[in-house]
C-alpha positions in Angstrom: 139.5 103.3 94.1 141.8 100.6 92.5 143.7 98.8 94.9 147.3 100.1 92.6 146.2 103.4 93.7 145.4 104.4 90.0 142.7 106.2 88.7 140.4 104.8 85.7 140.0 107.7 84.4 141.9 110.1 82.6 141.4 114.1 83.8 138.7 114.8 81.0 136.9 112.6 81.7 137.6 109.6 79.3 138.6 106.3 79.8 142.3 105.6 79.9 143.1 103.6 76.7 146.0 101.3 78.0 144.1 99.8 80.7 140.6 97.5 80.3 137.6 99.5 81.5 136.8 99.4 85.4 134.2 100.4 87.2 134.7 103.1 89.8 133.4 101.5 93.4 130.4 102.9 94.5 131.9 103.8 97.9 135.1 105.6 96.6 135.4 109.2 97.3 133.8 111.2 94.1 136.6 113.3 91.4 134.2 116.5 91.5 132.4 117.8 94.4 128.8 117.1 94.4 129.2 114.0 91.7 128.2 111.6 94.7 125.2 113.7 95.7 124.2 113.4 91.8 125.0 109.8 91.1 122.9 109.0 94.5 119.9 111.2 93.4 120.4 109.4 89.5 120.5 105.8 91.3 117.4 106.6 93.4 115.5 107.9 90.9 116.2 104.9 89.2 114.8 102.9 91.8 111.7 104.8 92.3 110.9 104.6 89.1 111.5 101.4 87.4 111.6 99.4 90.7 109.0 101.6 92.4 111.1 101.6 95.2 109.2 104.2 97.9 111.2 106.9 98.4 110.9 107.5 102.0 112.9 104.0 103.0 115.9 104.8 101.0 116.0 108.4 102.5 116.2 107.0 105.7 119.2 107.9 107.8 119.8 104.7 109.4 118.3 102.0 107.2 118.4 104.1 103.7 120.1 103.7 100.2 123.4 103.3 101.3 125.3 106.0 98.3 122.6 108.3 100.2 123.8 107.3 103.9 127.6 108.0 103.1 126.7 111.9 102.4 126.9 114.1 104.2 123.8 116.6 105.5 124.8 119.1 102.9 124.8 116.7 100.4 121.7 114.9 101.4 120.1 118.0 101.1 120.9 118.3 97.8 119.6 114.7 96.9 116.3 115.6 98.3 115.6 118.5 96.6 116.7 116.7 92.9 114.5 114.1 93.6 111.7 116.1 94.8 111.9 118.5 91.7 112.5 115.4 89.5 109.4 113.7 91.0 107.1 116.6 91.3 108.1 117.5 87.7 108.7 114.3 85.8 106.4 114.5 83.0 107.3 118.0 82.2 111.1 117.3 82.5 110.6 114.1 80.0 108.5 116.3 78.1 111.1 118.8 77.3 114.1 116.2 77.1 111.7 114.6 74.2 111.7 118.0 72.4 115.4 118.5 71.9 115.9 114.6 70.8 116.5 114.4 67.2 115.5 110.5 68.1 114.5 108.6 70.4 116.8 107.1 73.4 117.7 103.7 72.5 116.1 101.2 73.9 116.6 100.2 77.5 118.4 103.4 77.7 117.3 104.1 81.7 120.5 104.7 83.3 121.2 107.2 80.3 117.7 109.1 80.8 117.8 109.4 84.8 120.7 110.8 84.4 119.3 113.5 81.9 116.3 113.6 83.9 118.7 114.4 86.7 120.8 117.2 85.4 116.9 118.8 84.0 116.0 119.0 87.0 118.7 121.1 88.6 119.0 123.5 85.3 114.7 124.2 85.1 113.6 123.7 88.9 116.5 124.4 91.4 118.6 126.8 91.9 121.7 125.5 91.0 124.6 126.8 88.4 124.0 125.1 85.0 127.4 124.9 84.5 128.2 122.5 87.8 124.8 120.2 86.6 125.8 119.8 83.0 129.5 118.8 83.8 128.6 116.5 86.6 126.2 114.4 84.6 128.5 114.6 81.5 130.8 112.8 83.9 128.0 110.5 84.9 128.1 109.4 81.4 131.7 109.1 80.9 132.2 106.6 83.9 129.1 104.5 83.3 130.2 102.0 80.1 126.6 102.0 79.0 126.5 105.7 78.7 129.7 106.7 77.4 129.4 107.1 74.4 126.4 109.7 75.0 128.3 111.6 76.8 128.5 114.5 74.3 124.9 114.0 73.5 124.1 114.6 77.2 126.3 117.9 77.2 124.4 119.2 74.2 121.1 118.6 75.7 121.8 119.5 78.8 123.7 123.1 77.4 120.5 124.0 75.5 118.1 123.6 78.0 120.1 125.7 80.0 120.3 128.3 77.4 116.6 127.5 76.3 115.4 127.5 79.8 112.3 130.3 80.1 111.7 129.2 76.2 111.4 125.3 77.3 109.6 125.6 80.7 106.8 127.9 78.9 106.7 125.1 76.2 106.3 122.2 78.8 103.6 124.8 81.0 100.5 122.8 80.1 102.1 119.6 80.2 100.3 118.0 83.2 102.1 117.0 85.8 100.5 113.8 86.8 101.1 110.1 84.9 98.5 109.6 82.4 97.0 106.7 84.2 96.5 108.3 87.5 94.9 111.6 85.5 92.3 110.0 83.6 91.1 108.3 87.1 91.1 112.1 88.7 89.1 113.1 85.7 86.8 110.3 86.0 86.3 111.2 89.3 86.3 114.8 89.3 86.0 116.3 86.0 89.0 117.4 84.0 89.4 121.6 85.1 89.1 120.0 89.2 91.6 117.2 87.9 94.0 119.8 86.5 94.2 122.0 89.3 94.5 118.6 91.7 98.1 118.0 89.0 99.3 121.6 89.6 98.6 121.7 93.1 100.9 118.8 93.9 104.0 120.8 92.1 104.4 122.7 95.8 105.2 121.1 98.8 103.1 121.1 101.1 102.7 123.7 104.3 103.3 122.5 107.7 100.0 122.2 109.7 100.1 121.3 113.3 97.3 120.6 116.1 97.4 122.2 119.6 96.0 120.7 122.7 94.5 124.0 123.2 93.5 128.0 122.2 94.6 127.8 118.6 94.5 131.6 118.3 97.1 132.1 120.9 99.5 129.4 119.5 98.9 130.6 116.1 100.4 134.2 117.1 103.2 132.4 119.0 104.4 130.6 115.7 103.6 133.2 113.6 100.6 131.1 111.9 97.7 131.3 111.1 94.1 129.1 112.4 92.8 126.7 109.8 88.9 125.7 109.6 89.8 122.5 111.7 90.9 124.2 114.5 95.1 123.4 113.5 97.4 126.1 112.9 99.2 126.8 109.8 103.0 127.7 110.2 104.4 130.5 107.4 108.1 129.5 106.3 110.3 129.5 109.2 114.2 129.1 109.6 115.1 126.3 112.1 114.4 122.8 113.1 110.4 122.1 114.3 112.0 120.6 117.6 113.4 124.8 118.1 109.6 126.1 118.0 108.2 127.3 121.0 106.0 125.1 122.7 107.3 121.2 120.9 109.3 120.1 123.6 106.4 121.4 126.0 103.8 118.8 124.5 101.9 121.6 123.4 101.4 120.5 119.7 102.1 118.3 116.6 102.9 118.5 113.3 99.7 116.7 111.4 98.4 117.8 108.0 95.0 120.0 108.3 92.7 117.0 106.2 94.9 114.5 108.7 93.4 116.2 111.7 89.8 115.4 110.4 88.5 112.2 110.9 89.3 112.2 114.7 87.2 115.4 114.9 83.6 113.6 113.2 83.2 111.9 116.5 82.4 114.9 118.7 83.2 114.6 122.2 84.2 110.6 123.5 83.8 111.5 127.3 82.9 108.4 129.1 83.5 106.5 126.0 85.6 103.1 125.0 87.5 104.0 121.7 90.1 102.3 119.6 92.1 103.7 117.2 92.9 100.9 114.7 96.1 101.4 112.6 97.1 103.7 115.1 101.2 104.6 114.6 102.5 107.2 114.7 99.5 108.2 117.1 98.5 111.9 115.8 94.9 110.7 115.7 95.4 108.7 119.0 96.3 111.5 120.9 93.9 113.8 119.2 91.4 111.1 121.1 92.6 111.3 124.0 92.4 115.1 124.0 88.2 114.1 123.1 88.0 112.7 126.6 88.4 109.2 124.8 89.2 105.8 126.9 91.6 105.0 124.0 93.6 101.8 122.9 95.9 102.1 119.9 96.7 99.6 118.1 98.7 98.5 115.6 100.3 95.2 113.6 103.9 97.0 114.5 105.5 97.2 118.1 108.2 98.8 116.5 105.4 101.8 115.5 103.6 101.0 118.7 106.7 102.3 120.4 107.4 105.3 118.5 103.3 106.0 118.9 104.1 105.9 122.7 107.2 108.1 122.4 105.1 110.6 120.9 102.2 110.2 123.1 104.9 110.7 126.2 105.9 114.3 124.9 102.7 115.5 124.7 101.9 114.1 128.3 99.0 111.8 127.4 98.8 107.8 127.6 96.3 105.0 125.7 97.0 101.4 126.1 98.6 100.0 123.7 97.8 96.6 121.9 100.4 94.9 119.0 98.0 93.0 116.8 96.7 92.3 113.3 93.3 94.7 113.8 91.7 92.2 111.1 92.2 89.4 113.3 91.9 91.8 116.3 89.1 90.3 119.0 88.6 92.6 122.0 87.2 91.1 125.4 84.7 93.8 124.8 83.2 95.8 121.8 84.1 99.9 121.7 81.3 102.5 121.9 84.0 103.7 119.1 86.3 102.6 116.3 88.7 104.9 113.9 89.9 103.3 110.8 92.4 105.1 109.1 93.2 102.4 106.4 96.3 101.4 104.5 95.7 103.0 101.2 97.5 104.3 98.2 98.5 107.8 99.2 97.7 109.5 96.5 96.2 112.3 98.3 99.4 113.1 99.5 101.8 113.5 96.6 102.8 117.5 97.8 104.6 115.7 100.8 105.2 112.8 99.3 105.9 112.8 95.6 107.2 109.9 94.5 103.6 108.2 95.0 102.3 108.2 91.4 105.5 106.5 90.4 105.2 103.5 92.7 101.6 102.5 92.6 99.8 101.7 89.9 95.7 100.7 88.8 96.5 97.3 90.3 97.8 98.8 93.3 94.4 101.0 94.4 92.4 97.6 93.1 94.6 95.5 96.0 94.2 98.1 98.1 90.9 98.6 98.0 89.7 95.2 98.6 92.6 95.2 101.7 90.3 98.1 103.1 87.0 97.0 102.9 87.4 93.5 104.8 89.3 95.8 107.4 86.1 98.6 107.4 84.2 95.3 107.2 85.9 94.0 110.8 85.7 97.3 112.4 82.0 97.2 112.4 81.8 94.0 114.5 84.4 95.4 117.2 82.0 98.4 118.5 78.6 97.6 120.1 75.2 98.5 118.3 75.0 102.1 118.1 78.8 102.3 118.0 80.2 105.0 115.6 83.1 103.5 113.1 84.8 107.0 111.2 87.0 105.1 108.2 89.1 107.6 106.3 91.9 107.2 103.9 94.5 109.9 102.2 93.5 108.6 98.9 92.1 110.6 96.1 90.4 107.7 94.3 87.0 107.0 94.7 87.3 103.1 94.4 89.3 103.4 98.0 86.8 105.7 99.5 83.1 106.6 98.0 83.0 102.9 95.8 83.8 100.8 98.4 81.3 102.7 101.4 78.7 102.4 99.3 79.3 98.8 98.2 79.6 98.0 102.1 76.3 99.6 102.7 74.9 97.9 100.2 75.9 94.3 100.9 75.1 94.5 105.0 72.5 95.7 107.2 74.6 96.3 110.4 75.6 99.7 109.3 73.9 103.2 108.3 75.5 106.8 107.3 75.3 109.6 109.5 75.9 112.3 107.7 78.7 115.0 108.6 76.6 118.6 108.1 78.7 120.7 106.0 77.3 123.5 108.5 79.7 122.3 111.4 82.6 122.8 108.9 82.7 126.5 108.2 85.5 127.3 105.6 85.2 123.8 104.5 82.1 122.9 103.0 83.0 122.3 99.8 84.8 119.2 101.3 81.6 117.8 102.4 79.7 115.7 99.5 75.9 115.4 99.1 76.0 112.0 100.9 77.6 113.8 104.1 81.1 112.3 103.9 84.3 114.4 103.5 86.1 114.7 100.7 89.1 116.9 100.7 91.2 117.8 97.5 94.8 119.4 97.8 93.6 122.1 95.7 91.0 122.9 98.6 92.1 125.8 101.4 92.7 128.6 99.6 95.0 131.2 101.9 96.7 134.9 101.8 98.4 136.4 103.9 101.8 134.6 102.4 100.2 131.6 103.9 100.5 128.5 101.8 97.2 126.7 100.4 95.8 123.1 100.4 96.0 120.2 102.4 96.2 116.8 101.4 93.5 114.6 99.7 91.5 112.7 102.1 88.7 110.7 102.4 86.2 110.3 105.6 82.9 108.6 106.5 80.8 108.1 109.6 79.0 104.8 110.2 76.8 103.7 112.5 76.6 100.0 113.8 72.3 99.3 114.0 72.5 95.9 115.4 
């Protein structure tokens, strides 16, 4: 608000003409409810997408975007959902924005087309009145001097895609879903049909999967779920808070994605046995080792994480030791009989839960990444003793984080051998297991009824051996 108390705009939305223009300040109480919920969502996107900006940090309630942070819960609500939709649909939206231009956007125009991308997204994907998103980004227009002058361009648009809704969204169906770069990759990987149905699987969120110290069946009936082929339970949609389920402040269980769950599971039983979990926060994996009979350390480069691990560990009842360090500079007293690497990766087998992925990473990104994780899979071997197991997974989808850089490994160093997972031992998963014996989970995997929702995330997991 100006400091005379005026206000820079006049009631329809136009600047005053006997005054120079002004900026309204980004902290001042919004003229229409829900404009500061929009304008946050519109700024956001902006950042994701241009700056690829993850979206998780600014969503954060203590260290987040700070137009998202003055909200309140209602409203923050409502910012997650636009940007969700907007994420999960991007292409599609664009796509049908495209179609109703009688020219291009001018060049540079970004602030103009997040905000049309913005009010799309309500109109086709959420259930909110047309009316209240057309008027609000109309508004958007009006008080942004790059955009004002669109402003009756963005009501038109907006209006017909409201009226042109079922027509558009059946236009934009086979649009796919995914940036072109990162689909040609899946279909170099994969094929196109399995690359398609990986793009329209990643449109739904994803189901919330947790893992139970013990008797999945009877925890599953408790939560009204259902048992998954890794031994997890599946919740159905549910009302509430996870913290208000039976059994979470008991220690019982823990929310972790079904393909999450995996790689702690290739080692079998670690009774008797030295293990480190390397890359360790937030410590689902660690505690699933401890649970294995497992002598376990965690580690990680973060005591910040290293204390939320240990907060987690403490509600479930179960304790590792702990260890801040770099794990590739990481040189224990004495080797492990057992190592897990979960690298640092790309994410992009995780884009139902986490959608703004595709938007922030990039070729160059999975190339960095990649060489990031081999020197690290490279380390792990030396830190267990000959005969040692090393499990290295990954929630990537692309082979050059995964199946490339294994077999390039294997290739280059005789310390190291396979051992094949048997797609036997993974009933109701062994599609997942490739002809080499490593797992490879796609998000279009776990088909389920019932009102149960399917897939699980992308991952990648191999078991090595250390021969000498």
């Amino acid at each position: 608000m100006n400091s005379n108390n005026k206000k820079p705009f006049n009631k329809d939305g136009r600047q005053s003409r006997n005054r120079p223009p002004q900026h309204r300040p980004p902290d001042s109480a919004p003229a229409k409810p829900g404009f500061a919920a929009r304008a946050a969502a519109t700024k956001i996107l902006a950042a994701v997408i241009d700056r690829k900006t993850p979206l998780d940090g600014m969503l954060d309630a203590e260290g987040g975007n700070p137009a998202y942070k003055a909200l309140g819960e209602s409203d923050r609500a409502l910012v997650r959902a636009i940007l969700n939709s907007a994420l999960r649909h991007l292409p599609r939206i664009e796509a049908a924005i495209t179609s109703l231009l009688d020219s291009p956007l001018p060049e540079g125009a970004r602030a103009l087309h997040h905000v049309l991308v913005v009010g799309a997204a309500q109109i086709l994907y959420l259930d909110v009145p047309d009316h209240s998103a057309v008027d609000i980004a109309v508004e958007q227009a009006n008080q942004d001097p790059r955009n004002r002058r669109f402003a009756k361009l963005v009501n038109a648009i907006l209006r017909r895609i409201g009226r042109e809704k079922q027509e558009i969204l059946a236009r934009v169906a086979n649009v796919p879903a995914m940036p072109a770069w990162f689909l040609a990759r899946l279909e170099a990987a994969y094929g196109t049909d399995a690359a398609l149905r990986i793009s329209d699987t990643q449109l739904q969120p994803a189901a919330i999967d947790v893992t139970v110290k013990s008797d999945a069946e009877d925890w599953a009936k408790r939560l009204n779920g259902v048992v998954l082929p890794t031994g997890g339970v599946r919740l159905a949609a549910f009302e509430g808070s996870i913290p208000s389920l039976d059994g979470f402040s008991e220690g019982e269980w823990w929310v972790q994605d079904a393909a999450a769950s995996i790689p702690a599971k290739l080692f079998g039983s670690l009774a008797g046995r030295k293990v480190v979990d390397l890359c360790a926060a937030p410590g689902g994996k660690t505690a699933q080792l401890i649970l294995a009979s497992g002598k376990v350390t965690a580690l990680d480069q973060s005591a910040n994480r290293l204390k939320r691990l240990s907060a987690n560990l403490a509600r479930l009842g179960l304790e590792a030791e702990t260890v801040v360090a770099d794990m590739a500079r990481f040189q224990p007293d004495d080797l492990f009989d057992a190592a897990l690497l979960d690298a640092p990766c790309s994410s992009t087998g995780t884009t139902r839960r986490h959608p703004d992925v595709l938007w922030t990473k990039g070729p160059e990104d999975i190339a960095k990444l990649a060489a990031l994780q081999e020197r690290l899979l490279r380390h792990a071997l030396t830190l267990v003793k000959p005969g040692g197991l090393v499990v290295f997974s990954n929630c990537s989808l692309d082979p050059e984080e995964g199946e490339d850089l294994v077999a390039r490994v294997l290739a280059e160093t005789d310390m190291a051998e396979r051992v094949p997972i048997k797609p036997e031992d993974w009933p109701g998963l062994e599609a997942a297991i490739s002809p080499l014996g490593a797992f490879r989970t796609t998000p279009d995997m776990l088909p389920l009824s019932g009102g149960f929702a399917s897939g699980l995330d992308g991952f990648f997991a191999v078991v090595l051996r250390r021969t000498r």
